[in-house]
C-alpha positions, 0 to 999 in steps of 0.5 A: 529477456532483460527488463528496461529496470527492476525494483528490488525489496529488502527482506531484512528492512520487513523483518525490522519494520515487522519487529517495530509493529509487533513491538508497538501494537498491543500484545496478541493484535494479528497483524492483517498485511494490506496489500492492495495497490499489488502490495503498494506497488511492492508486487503481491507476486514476491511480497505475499511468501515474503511476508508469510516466512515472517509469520504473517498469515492474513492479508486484506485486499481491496477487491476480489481480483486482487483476492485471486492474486493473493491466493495464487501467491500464498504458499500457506493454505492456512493464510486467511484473505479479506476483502475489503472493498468491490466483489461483484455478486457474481464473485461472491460463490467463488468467495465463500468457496475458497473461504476468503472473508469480505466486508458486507456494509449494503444489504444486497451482498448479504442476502446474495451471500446468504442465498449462496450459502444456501445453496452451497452449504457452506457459510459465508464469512463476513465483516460487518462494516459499520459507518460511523462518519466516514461516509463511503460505505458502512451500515448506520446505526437505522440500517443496523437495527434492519440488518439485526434481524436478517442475520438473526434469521441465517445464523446457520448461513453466516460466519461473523468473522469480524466487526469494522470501520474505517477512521476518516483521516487518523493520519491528520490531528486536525481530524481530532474530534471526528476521529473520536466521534467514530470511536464512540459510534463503533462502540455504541453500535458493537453494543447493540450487536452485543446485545443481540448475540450477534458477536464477532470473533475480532474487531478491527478498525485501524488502519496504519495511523490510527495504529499509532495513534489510537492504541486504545482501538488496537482490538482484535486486529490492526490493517496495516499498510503502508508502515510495513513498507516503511513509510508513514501515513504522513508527517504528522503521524512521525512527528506523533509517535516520536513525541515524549520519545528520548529515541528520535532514531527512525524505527521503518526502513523502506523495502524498495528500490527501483533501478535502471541502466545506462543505455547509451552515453553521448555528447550534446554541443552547447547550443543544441536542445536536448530531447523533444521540444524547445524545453532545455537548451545545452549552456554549454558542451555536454555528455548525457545519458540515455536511461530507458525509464519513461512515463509509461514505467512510472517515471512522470513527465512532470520529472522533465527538467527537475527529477534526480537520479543517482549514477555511480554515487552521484546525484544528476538532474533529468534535462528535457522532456521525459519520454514515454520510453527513455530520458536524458541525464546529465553526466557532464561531471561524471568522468566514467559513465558507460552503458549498463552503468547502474541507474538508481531511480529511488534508493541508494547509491554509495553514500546519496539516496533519492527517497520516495517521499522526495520523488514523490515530492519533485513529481507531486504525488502522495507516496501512496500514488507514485507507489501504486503506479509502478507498473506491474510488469517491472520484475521485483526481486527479493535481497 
């Protein structure tokens, strides 16, 4: 059965944005590929194989469903997986069983994974994560001198596979000297563990904007997001990494493209209303489009009356309310509009383009949400 649209990811535009990371990070940093969110909304599916024929062989995950789909995913057995964030208690057998690694930052998940790897006799690997002013989830520094003890006492039942936090805004300079206090309280208690033998075998703390802007938190591995989509964290970060820079040339290309189809073309007389409602009033006679993309596909209500899409090379303007299954385009000006005409819902058409960030923009979400929002069921294609 045809979808109403598909998303199309570019292989040749991760191998470019891979080349810059690897080019950028600190020589002999792994790469861990972030693909929470069904990889950014880029389908964990096709994203996964995808990345791993690029040499990519650790992905982090936000939870352990999504550990699962990775692992259905991934074609090497050799991939490692972490989970980052929500693994129920129940899960944790399943965890260690499949040696997928996961973040520990509340006593109860390690003394339910230590009790589990006494069980089994297999050892759990774990990821210390420390709070160092986040404020979300984390060992402090009284609650790390607690935890010394009881991984002292299970050594045999533990991997300590890696050391961690999260900085809390890197992508913005006004989170200057809370960043810096971070570093400093992720040194201090990465000593104190140190100095109870309690070493892991990789560091990691930076995300995709701190991987620009704290090349000295480089360690062991960096979790990169959303650059390897070709987007950046945030204006601010693009503007960072391009200062002092005789190159202004953008290094990231965007993976993804999103597409429909014409599904009917008619007239509308002026003075007749197009779509539900009173919202939009024909100023003269019209030729629109029907495309069938609406709000349940991830194309926003909000868009009524003021999203873009390109048709043929063109850019037009979405007239009336976007439905929840379908929306009006004005054609007027095209002189061959036909059904099955392809409609480019982010991307390029011959010469014009409609970004992520400008949809984003017109709909008022972060890239990060109208990514994640594309619906899982839309096909994704690999070119």
């Amino acid at each position: 059965m045809n979808s109403t649209s598909y998303i199309e990811l570019s292989r040749e535009a991760y191998q470019n944005n891979l080349d810059f990371l690897r080019s950028y990070i600190k020589k002999g940093t792994r790469i861990s590929s972030v693909v929470k969110g069904n990889a950014y909304g880029h389908g964990i599916d096709d994203f996964v194989p995808m990345a791993e024929s690029m040499g990519i062989d650790h992905f982090s995950v936000n939870s352990a469903d999504e550990a699962l789909e990775v692992l259905k995913a991934r074609t090497n057995p050799k991939t490692e997986i972490m989970i980052m964030g929500f693994i129920a208690n129940e899960d944790l057998s399943w965890a260690i069983e499949n040696e997928i690694s996961f973040f520990v930052f509340e006593f109860d998940r390690v003394r339910t994974a230590i009790e589990i790897a006494r069980s089994t006799g297999k050892k759990a690997r774990i990821h210390i994560e420390l709070e160092t002013g986040m404020n979300r989830t984390g060992f402090d520094q009284e609650e790390i001198t607690r935890l010394i003890p009881l991984i002292k006492e299970n050594r045999d039942k533990l991997e300590i596979e890696g050391l961690c936090t999260h900085y809390a805004g890197a992508e913005s300079i006004a989170n200057y000297l809370r960043v810096e206090e971070q570093k400093r309280d992720f040194k201090q208690m990465a000593e104190l563990l140190a100095e109870h033998d309690i070493i892991p075998k990789m560091k990691h703390t930076c995300c995709s904007a701190a991987s620009i802007r704290l090349p000295d938190m480089h360690e062991d591995m960096v979790r990169i997001g959303i650059l390897q989509y070709g987007f950046w964290p945030s204006r601010e970060i693009f503007i960072e990494y391009l200062k002092g820079k005789k190159d202004k040339t953008e290094p990231l290309r965007r993976l993804i493209s999103w597409k429909s189809s014409v599904m009917s073309v008619k007239k509308v007389e002026m003075g007749e209303f197009v779509g539900y409602g009173t919202t939009y009033l024909a100023q003269r006679d019209m030729k629109i489009a029907i495309v069938p993309i609406g709000y349940s596909h991830g194309f926003s209500r909000s868009l009524s009356n003021t999203g873009r899409v390109l048709i043929n090379g063109f850019r037009v303007p979405v007239v009336g309310m976007v439905n929840m299954n379908n929306m009006a385009i004005d054609v007027s000006e095209l002189e061959q509009v036909k059904k099955g005409d392809e409609v480019t819902l982010i991307g390029k058409s011959g010469d014009v383009e409609i970004s992520v960030a400008s949809f984003g923009e017109l709909s008022d979400q972060l890239n990060y949400e109208l990514l994640t929002r594309l619906p899982t069921k839309i096909p994704r294609i690999i070119n």
